[in-house]
C-alpha positions in Angstrom: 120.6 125.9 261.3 118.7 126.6 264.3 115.1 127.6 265.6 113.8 131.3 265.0 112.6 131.5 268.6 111.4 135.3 268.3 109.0 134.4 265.4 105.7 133.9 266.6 102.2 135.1 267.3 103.1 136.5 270.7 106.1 138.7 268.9 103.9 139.3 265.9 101.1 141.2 268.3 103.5 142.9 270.1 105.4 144.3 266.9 101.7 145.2 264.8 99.5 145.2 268.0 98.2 149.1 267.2 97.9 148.2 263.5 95.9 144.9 264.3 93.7 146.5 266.3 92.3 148.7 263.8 89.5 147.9 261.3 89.5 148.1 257.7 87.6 148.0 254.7 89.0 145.1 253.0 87.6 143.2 249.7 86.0 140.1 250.0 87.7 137.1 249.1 87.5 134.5 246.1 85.9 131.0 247.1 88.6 128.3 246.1 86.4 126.0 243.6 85.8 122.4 244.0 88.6 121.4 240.9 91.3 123.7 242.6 91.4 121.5 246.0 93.1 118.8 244.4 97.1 119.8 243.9 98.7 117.3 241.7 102.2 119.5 241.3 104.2 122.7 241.9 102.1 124.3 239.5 98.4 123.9 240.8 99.8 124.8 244.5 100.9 127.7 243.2 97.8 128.3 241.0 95.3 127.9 244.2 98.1 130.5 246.2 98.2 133.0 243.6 94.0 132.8 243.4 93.6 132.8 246.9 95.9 133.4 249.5 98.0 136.4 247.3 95.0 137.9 247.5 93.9 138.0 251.0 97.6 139.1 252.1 98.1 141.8 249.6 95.1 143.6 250.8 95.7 143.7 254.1 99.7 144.3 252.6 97.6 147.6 251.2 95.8 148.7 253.8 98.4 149.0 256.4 100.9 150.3 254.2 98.4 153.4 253.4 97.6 154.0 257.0 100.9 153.7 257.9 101.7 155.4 254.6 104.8 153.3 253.8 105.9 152.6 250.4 103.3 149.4 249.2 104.6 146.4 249.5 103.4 143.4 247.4 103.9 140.0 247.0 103.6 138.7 243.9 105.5 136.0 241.6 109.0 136.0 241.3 108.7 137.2 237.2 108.2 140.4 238.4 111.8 140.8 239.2 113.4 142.6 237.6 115.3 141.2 235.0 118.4 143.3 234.2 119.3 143.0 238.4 119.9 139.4 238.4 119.2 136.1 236.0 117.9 133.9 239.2 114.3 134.5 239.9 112.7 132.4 242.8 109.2 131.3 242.5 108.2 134.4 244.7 109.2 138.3 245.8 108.9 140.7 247.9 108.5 144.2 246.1 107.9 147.4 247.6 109.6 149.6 244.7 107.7 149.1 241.0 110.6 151.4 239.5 113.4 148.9 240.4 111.3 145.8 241.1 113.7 144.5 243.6 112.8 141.3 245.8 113.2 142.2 249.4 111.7 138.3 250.4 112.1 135.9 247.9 110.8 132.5 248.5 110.5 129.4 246.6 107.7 126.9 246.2 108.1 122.7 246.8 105.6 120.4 245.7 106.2 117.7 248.4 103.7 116.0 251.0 106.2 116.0 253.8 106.6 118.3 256.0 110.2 120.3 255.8 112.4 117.9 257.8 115.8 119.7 259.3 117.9 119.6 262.8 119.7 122.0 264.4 123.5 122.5 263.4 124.5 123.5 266.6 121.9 122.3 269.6 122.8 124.8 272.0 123.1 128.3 270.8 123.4 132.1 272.2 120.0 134.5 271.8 120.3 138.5 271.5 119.4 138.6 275.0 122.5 137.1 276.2 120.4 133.4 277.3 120.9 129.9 275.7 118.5 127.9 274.5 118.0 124.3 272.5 117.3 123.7 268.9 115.0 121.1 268.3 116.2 117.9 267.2 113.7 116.6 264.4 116.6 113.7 263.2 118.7 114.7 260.3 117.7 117.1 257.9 116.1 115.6 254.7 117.9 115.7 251.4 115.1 117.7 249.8 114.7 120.1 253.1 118.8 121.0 252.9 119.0 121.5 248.8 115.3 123.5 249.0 117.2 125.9 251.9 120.6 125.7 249.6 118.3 127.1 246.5 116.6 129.7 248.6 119.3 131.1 250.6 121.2 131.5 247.2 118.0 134.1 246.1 118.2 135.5 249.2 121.9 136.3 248.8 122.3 137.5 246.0 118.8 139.8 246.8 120.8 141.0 250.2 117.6 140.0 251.9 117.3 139.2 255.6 114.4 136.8 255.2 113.4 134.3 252.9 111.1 131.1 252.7 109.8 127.8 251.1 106.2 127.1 250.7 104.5 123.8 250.4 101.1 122.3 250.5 101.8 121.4 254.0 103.5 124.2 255.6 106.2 127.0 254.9 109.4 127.4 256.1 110.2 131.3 257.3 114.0 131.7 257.0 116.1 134.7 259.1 119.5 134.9 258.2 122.6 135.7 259.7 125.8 137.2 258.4 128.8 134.5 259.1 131.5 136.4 260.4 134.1 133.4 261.7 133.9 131.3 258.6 136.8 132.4 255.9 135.1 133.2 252.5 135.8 130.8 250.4 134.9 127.8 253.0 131.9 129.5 253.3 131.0 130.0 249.7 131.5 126.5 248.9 129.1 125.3 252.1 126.8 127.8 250.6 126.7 126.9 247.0 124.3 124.3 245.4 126.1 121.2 244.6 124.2 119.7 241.3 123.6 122.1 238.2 120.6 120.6 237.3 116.7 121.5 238.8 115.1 119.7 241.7 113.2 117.1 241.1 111.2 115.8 243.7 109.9 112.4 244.1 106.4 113.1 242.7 107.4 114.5 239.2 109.6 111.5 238.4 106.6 109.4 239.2 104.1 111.8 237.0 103.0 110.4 233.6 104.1 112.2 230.4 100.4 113.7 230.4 100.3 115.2 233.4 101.3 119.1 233.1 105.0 119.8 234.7 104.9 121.2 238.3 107.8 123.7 237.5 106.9 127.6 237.5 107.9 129.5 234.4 109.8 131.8 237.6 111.8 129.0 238.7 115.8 128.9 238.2 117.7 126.3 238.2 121.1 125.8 240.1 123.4 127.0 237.3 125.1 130.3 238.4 128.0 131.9 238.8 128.7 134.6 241.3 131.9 136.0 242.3 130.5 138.0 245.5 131.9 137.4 248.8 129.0 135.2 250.7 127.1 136.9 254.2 125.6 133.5 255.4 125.8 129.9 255.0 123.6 127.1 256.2 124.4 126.9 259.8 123.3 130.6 260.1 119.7 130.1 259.1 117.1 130.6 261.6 113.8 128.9 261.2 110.3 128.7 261.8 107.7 126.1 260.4 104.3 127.3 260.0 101.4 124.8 258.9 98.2 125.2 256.7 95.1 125.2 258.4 93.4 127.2 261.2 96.1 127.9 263.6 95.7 126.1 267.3 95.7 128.8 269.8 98.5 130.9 270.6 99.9 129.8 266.7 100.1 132.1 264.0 98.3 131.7 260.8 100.6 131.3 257.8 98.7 134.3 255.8 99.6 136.5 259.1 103.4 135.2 258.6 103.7 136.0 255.5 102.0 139.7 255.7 104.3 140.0 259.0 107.4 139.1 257.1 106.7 141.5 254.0 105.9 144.2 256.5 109.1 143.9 258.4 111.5 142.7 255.1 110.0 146.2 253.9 111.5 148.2 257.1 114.3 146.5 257.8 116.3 143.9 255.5 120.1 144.3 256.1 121.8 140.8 257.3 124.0 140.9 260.6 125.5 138.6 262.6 122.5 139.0 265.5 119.7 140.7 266.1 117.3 142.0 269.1 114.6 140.2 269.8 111.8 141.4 267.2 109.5 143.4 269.7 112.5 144.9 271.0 114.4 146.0 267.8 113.5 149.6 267.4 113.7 149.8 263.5 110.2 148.1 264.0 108.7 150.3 266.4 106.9 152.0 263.3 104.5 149.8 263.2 103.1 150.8 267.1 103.8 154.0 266.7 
């Protein structure tokens, strides 16, 4: 695992900087009420998301796929998939085809307080440019950080998307992926298979009374698969970028424009190599200043 340098607000205006310049008509927004503050589990988070900040993104998803008159890209819950494709569904997709409902940015959603805890696999590592530079050293990567990017690389696999992410009440994780091209196959489809057959569960459902509703989505899979495909990545080729809740400090990017910015680009470009450019310099997203 290491940082995604390239992914940030400075990139992010130099990729969309025409398109954010311009001014549109958008809806106004639903208030979050009083009763929806309070997340007890997966399933409130994801209530408060769906009412709320699905919303705000898929109209501005809307309005600059019309002006730039690019197939419409939504994101939506993962049940949209479609289900004769695959038998996983992650809590949420990407679609930009409603004929084939494909997911072209699946992510998944974790009811934890803690933010996403991981360490670089390798400290020193090469950029598309040609320089070096450090991944951060956060102490080891929690168990629940490394099975939560097990589960969600696995929907982005077998989606052959580029990008993926978790989602919590405290931040979300924006995955890049890179195709593994020294590891044999098999080594690197057993690193890259979940270990346990069974769901998740984090800490706070197996303290929840029997009353309280379950935090699972009705979207959710759990670990039990089989699939026979040679893998593209494992876990030391995961790039990543933590982005909090809240209003963004300056020179940070909001977490609604990372997600719009990572639907846009999943919807241009989504193949999985071994590198890539830095983003303001890979051409394939030059559409959106063009």
């Amino acid at each position: 695992m290491e940082a995604w340098v390239d992914f940030n607000l400075d990139q992010v205006n130099s990729i969309f900087g025409t398109l954010l310049d311009q001014e549109f008509s958008l809806p106004e927004y639903p208030p979050v009420l009083p009763m929806q503050l309070t997340i007890r589990n997966e399933r409130s988070f994801e209530s408060v998301v769906l009412g709320y900040n699905c919303i705000i993104v898929n109209s501005a998803l809307k309005a600059a796929c019309e002006h730039l008159k690019l197939k419409q890209v939504a994101w939506v819950s993962g049940s949209y998939v479609d289900p004769s494709s695959v038998r996983n569904f992650p809590d949420w997709a990407g679609i930009c085809n409603e004929s084939t409902r494909k997911s072209i940015l699946p992510g998944d959603s974790k009811f934890t307080a803690d933010k996403f805890n991981w360490s670089a696999t390798v400290h020193n590592y090469e950029l598309a440019d040609g320089t070096t530079s450090d991944g951060p050293v956060t102490g080891e990567t929690s168990s629940i950080t490394e099975k939560s990017l097990m589960q969600v690389n696995h929907y982005a696999k077998i989606h052959k998307s580029r990008y993926c992410y978790l989602i919590s009440p405290k931040e979300a994780l924006f995955v890049r992926r890179r195709k593994d091209e020294d590891i044999p196959a098999s080594e690197s489809l057993a690193n890259n298979r979940p270990s346990r057959l069974n769901p998740i569960a984090m800490p706070s459902q197996s303290q929840r009374s029997d009353s309280e509703p379950k935090s699972s989505s009705p979207a959710t899979s759990d670990y039990s698969f089989t699939d026979n495909s040679a893998p593209d990545t494992n876990m030391q080729y995961l790039e990543l970028c933590a982005v909090p809740w809240g209003i963004p400090v300056a020179g940070e990017i909001s977490l609604n424009l990372a997600l719009w910015a990572t639907h846009m680009i999943s919807a241009v470009e989504n193949d999985v190599k071994s590198s890539y450019p830095i983003m303001s310099d890979d051409p394939a997203l030059r559409i959106f200043s063009a």
